[in-house]
Backbone as CSV, one residue per row, in Angstrom:
resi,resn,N_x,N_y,N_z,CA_x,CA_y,CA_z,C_x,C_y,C_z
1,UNK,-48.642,-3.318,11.024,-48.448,-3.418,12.465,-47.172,-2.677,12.824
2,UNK,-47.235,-1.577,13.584,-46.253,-0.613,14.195,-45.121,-1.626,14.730
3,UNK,-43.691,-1.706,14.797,-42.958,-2.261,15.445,-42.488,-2.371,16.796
4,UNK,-41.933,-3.206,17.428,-41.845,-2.793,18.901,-41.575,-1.831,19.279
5,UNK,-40.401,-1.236,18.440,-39.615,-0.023,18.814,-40.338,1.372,18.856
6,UNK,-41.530,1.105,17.808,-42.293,2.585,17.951,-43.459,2.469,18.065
7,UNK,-43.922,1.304,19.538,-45.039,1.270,19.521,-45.226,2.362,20.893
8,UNK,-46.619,2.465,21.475,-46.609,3.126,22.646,-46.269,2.533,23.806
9,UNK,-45.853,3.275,24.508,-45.564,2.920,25.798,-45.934,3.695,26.635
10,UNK,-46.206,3.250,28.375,-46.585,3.923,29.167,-45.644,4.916,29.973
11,UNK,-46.032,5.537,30.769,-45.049,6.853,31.417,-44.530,5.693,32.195
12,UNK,-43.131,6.040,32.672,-42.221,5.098,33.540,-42.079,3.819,32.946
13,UNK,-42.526,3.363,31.487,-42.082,1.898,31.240,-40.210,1.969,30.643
14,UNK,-39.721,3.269,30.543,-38.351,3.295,29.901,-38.109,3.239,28.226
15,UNK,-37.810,2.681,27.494,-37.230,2.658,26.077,-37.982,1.155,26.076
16,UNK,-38.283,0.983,24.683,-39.253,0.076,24.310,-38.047,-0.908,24.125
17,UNK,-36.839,-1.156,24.189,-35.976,-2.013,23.536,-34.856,-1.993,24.915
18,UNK,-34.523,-3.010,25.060,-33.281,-2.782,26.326,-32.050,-1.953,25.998
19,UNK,-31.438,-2.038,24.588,-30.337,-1.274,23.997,-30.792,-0.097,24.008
20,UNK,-30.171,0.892,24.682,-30.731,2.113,24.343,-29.727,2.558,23.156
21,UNK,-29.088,2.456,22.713,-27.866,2.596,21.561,-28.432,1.964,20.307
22,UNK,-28.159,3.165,19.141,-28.381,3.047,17.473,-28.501,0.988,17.328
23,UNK,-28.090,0.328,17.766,-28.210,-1.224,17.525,-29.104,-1.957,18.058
24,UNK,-30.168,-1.922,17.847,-31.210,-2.625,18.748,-31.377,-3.983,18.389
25,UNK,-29.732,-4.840,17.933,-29.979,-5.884,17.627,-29.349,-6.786,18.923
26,UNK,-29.221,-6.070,20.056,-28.590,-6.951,21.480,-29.148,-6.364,22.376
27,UNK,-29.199,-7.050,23.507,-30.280,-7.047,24.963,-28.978,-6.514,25.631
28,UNK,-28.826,-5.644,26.508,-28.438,-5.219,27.721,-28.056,-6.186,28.388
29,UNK,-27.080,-6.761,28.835,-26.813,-8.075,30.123,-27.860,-7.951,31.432
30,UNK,-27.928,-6.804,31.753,-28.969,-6.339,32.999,-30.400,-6.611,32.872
31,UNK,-30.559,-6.184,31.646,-31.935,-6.428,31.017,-32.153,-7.914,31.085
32,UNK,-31.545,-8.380,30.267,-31.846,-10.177,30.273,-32.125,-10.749,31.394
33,UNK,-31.166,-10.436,32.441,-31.148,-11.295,33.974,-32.334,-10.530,34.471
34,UNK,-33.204,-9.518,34.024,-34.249,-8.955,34.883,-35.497,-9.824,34.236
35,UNK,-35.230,-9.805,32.902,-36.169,-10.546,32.290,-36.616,-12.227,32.736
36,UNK,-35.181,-12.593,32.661,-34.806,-14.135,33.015,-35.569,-14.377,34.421
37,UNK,-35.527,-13.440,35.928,-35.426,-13.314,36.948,-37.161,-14.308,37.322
38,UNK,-37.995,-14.135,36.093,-39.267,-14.407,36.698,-39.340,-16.041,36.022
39,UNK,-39.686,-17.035,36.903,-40.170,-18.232,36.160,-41.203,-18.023,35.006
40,UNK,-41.572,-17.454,34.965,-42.952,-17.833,33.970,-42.626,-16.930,32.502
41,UNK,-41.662,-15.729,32.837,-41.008,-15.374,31.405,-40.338,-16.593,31.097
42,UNK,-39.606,-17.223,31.838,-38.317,-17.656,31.144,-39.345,-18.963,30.578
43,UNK,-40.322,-19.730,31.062,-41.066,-20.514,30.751,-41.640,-20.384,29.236
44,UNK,-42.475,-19.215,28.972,-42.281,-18.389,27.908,-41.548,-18.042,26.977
45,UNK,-40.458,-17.848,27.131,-39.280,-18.042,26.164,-38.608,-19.824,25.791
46,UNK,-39.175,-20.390,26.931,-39.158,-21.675,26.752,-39.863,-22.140,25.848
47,UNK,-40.841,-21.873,25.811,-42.133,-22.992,24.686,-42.078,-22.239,23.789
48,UNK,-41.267,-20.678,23.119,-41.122,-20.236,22.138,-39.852,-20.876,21.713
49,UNK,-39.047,-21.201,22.199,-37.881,-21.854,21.531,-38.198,-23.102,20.855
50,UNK,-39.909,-23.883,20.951,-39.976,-24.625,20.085,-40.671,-24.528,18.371
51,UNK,-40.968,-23.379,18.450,-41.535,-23.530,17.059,-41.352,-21.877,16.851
52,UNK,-41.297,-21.481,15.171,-41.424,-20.333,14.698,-42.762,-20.077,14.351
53,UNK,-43.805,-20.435,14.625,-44.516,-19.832,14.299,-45.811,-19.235,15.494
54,UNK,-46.781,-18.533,15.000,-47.156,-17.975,16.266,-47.798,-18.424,17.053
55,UNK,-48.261,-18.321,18.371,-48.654,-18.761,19.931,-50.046,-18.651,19.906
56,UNK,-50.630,-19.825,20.741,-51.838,-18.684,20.866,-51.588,-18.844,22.522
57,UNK,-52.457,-17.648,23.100,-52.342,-17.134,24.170,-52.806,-18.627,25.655
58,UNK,-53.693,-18.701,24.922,-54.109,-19.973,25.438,-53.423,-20.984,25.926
59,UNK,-52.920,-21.808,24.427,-52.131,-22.855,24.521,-50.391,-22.775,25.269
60,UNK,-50.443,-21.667,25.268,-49.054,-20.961,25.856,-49.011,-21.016,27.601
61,UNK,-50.194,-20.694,28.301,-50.656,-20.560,29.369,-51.124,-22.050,29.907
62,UNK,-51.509,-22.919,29.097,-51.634,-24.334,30.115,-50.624,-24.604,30.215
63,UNK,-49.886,-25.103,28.763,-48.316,-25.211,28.873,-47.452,-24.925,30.213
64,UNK,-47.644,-23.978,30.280,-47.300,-23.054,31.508,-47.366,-23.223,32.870
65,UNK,-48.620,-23.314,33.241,-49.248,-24.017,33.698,-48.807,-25.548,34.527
66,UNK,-48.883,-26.518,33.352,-48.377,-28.084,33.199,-47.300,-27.682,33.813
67,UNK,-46.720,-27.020,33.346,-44.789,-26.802,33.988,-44.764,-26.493,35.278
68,UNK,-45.294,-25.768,35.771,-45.405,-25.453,36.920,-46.220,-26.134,38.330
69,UNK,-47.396,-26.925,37.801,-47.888,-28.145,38.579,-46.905,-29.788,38.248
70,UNK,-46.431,-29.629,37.888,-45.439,-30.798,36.914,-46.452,-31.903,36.391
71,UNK,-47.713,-31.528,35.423,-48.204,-32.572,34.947,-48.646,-31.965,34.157
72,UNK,-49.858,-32.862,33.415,-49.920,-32.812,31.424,-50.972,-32.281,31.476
73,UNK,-51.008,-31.118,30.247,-52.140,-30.398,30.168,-53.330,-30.735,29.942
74,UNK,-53.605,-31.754,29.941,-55.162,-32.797,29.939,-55.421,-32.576,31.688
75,UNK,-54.448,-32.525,32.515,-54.539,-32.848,34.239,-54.652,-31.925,34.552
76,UNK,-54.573,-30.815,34.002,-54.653,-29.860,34.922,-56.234,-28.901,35.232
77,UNK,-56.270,-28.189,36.402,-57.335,-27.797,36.554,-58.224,-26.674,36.052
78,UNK,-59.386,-25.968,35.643,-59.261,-24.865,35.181,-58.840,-23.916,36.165
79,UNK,-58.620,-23.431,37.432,-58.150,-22.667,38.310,-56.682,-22.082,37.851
80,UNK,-55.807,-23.756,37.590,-54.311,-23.477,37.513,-54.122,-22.859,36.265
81,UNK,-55.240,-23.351,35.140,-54.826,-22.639,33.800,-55.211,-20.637,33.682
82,UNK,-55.986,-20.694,34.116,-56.459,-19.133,34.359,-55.644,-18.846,35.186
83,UNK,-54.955,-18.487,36.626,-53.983,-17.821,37.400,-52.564,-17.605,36.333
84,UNK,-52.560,-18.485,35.481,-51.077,-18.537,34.486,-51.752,-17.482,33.873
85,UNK,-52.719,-17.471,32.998,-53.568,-17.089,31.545,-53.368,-15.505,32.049
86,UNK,-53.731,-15.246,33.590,-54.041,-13.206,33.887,-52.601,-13.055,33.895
87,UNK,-51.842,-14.202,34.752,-51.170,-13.688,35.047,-50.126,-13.204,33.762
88,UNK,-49.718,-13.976,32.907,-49.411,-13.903,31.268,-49.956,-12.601,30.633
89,UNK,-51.283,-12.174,30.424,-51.751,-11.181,29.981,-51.634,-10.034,30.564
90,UNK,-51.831,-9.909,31.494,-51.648,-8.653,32.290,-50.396,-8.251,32.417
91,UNK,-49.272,-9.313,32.821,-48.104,-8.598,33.028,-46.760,-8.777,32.328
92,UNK,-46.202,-10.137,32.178,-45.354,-10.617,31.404,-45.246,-10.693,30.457
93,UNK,-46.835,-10.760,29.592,-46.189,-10.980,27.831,-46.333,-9.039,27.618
94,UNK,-47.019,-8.030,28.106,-46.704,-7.200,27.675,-45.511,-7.043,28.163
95,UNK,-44.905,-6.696,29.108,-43.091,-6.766,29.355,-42.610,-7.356,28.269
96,UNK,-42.158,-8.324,28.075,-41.401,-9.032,26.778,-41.836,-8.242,25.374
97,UNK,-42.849,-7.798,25.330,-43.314,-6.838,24.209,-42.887,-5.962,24.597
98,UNK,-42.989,-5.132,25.518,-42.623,-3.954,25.611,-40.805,-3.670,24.851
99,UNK,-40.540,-4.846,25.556,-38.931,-5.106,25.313,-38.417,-4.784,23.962
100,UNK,-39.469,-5.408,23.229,-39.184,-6.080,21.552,-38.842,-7.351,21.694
101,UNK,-38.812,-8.142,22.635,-38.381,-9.668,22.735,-39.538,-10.871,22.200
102,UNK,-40.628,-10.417,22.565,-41.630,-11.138,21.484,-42.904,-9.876,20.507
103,UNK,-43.749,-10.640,19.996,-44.755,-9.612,18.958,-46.022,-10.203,20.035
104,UNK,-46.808,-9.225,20.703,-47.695,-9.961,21.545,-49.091,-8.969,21.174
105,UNK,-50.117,-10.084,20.015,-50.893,-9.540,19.919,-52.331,-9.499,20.736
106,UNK,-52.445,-8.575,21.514,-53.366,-9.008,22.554,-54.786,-9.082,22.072
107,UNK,-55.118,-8.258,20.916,-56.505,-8.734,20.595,-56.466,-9.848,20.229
108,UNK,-56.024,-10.680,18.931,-55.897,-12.022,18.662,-55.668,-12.847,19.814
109,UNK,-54.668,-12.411,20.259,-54.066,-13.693,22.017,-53.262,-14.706,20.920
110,UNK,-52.310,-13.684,20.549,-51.150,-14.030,19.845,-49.529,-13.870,19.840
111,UNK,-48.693,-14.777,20.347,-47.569,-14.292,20.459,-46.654,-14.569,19.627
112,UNK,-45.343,-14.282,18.989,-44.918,-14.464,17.865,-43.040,-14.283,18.335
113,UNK,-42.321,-14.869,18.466,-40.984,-15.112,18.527,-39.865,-13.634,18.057
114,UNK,-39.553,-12.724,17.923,-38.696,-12.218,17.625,-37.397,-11.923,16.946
115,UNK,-36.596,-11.155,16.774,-34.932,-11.257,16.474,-34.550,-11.190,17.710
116,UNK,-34.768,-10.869,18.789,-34.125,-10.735,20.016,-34.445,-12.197,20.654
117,UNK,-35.329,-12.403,20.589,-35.875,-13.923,20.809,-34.445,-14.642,21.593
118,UNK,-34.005,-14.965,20.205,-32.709,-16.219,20.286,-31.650,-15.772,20.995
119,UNK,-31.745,-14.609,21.639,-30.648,-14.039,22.784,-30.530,-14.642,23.968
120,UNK,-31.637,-15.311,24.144,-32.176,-15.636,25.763,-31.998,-17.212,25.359
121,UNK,-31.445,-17.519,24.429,-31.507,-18.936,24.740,-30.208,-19.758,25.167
122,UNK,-28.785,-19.314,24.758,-27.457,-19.602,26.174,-28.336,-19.872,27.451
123,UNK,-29.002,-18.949,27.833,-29.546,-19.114,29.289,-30.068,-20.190,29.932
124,UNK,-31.042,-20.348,28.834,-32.056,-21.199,28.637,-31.430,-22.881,28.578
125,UNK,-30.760,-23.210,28.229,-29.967,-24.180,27.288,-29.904,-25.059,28.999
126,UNK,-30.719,-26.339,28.637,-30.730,-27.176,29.929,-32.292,-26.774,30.588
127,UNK,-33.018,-26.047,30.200,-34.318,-25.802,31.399,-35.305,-27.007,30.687
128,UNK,-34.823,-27.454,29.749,-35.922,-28.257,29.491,-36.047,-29.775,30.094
129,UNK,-34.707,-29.815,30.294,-34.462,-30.847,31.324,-34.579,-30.698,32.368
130,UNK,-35.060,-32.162,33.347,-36.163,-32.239,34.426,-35.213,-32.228,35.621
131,UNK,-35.452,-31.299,36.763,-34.416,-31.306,37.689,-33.956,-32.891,38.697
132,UNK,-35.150,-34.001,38.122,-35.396,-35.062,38.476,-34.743,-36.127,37.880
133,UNK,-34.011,-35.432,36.643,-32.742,-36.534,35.753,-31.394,-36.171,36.626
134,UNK,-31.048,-35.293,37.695,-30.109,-35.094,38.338,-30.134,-36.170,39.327
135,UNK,-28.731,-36.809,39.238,-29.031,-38.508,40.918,-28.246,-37.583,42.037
136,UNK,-28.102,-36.547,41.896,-27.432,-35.853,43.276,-27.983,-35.885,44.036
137,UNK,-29.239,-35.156,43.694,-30.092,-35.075,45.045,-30.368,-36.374,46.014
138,UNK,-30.954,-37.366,45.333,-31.015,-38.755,45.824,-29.895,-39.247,46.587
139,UNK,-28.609,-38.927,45.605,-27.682,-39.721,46.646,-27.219,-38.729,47.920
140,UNK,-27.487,-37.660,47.814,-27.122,-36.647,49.273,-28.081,-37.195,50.012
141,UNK,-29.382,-37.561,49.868,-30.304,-37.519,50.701,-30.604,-39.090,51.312
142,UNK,-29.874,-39.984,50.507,-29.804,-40.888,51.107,-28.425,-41.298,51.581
143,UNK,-27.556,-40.695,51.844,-26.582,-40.367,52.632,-26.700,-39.987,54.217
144,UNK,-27.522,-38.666,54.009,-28.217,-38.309,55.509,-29.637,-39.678,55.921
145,UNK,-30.166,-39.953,55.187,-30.949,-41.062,55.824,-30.068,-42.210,56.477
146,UNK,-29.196,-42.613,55.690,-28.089,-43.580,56.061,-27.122,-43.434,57.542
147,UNK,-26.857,-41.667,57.848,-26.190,-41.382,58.408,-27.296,-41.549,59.753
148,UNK,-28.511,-40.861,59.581,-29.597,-40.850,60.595,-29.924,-41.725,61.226
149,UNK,-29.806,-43.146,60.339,-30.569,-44.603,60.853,-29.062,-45.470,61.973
150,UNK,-27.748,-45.000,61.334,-26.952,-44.885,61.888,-26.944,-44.224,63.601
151,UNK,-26.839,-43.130,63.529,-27.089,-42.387,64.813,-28.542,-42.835,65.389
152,UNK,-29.440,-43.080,64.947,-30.734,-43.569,66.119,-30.230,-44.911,66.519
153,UNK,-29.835,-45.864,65.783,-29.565,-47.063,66.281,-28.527,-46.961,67.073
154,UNK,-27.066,-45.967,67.135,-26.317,-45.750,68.454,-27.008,-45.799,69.542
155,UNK,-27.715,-44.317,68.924,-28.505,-43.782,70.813,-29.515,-44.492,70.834
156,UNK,-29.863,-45.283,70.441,-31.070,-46.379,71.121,-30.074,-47.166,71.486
157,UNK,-29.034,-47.549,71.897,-28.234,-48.865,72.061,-28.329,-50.080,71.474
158,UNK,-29.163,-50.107,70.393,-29.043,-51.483,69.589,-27.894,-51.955,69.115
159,UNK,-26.842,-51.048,68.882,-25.256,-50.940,68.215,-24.507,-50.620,69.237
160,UNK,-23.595,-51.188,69.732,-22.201,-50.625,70.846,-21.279,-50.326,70.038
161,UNK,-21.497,-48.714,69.271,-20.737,-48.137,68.144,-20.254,-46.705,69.318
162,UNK,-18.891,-46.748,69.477,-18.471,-45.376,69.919,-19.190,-44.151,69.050
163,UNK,-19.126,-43.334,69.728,-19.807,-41.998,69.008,-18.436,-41.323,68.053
164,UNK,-17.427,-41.389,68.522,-16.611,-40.833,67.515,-16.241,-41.463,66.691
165,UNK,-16.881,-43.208,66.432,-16.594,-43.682,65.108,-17.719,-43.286,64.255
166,UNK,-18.927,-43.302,64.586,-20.119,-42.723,64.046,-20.183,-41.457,63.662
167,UNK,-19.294,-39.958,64.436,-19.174,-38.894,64.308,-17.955,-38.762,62.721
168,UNK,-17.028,-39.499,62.406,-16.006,-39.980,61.496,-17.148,-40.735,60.573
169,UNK,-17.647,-41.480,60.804,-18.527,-42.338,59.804,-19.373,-41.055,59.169
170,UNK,-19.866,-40.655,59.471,-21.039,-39.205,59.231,-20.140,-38.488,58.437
171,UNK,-19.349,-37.645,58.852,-18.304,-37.117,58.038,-17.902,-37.839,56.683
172,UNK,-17.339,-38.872,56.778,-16.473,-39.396,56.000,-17.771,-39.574,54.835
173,UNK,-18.880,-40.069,54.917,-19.654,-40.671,53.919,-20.046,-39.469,53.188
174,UNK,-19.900,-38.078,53.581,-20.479,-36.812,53.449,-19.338,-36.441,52.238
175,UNK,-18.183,-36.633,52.982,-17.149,-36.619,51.854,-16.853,-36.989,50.906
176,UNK,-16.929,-38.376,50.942,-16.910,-39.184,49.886,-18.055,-39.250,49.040
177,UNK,-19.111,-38.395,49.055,-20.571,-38.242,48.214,-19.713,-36.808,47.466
178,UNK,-19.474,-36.225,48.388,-19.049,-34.745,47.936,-17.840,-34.820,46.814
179,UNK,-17.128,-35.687,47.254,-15.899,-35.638,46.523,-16.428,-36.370,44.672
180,UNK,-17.041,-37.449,45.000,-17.631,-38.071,43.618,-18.244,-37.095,42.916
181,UNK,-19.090,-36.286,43.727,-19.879,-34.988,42.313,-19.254,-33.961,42.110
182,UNK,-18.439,-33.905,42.734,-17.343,-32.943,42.304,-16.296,-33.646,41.478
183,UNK,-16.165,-34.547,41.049,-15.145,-35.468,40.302,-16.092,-35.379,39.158
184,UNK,-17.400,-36.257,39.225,-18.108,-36.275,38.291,-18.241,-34.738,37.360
185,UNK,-19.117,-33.712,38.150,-19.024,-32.874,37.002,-17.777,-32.071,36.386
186,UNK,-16.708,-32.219,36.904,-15.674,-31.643,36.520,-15.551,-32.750,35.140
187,UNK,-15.574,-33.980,35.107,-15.497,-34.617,34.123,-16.383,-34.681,33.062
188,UNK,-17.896,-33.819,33.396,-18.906,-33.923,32.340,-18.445,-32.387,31.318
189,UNK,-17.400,-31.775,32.084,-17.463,-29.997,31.281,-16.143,-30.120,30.807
């Protein structure tokens, strides 16, 4: 099997490897973030960071799939698994091949991990975790609910709350959310 580096390529695809320099053992910084840029590569480089050995095209694409509907590949539909599956074949896993970043054998519907591979994974580091283990969001958002139920009950008059203690109340609770996650992650790094 010909290597990435001297396999064919099409007119306008560029250099089969992002380094254009004698070392084709490092990715270009530009290259990576172009690569990185699409969910469904980086997804891809995701479910290759779990095992060395090779893919099949298939199982790569529900996966995929699952991630992107946020449920388990038993749930999902055949519609959602095929739109991943063309979209995978046709465009992204040859890119990443083209690259040299994975071995993508398209007759088999085989993909296979790389030396460049493990470049992309700094990046990576945290995507596997669920943006739903973060309590930020929750507590911003129930901040503004808090602040909201606040202000309707002013202007309905159920509360004889001045508006500029409510306008200070709004503020202040905004702050004091702001100021804690900014305390907090400064203390998690």
């Amino acid at each position: 099997m010909p290597s990435p580096a001297s396999s064919p390529r099409s007119v306008g695809e560029g250099p089969s490897r992002a380094s254009t320099s004698d070392d084709d053992s490092s990715l270009d910084p530009d290259d990576i973030y172009h690569i990185l840029q699409t969910r469904r590569r980086r997804d891809v480089l995701r479910y290759l960071r779990t095992t060395d050995d090779p893919v099949l095209l298939s199982d790569l694409a529900e996966q995929v799939a699952a991630w992107e509907h946020e449920t388990t590949v038993e749930n999902l539909h055949s519609d959602q698994r095929q739109r991943v599956y063309i979209s995978l074949y046709q465009s992204h896993l040859p890119k990443l091949d083209t690259r040299g970043i994975i071995d993508y054998d398209k007759d088999r519907g085989t993909i296979t991990s790389t030396d460049l591979t493990p470049q992309f994974d700094p990046y990576l580091a945290g995507v596997e975790e669920s943006d739903s283990d973060d309590p930020w969001p929750y507590r911003y958002a129930g901040t503004v609910g808090c602040s909201g139920l606040l202000l309707a009950v002013t202007a309905s008059g159920l509360v004889s709350v001045p508006w500029l203690a409510v306008s200070i109340l709004t503020v202040l609770a905004f702050a004091v959310v702001t100021a804690v996650h900014v305390y907090s992650a400064s203390v998690e790094t």
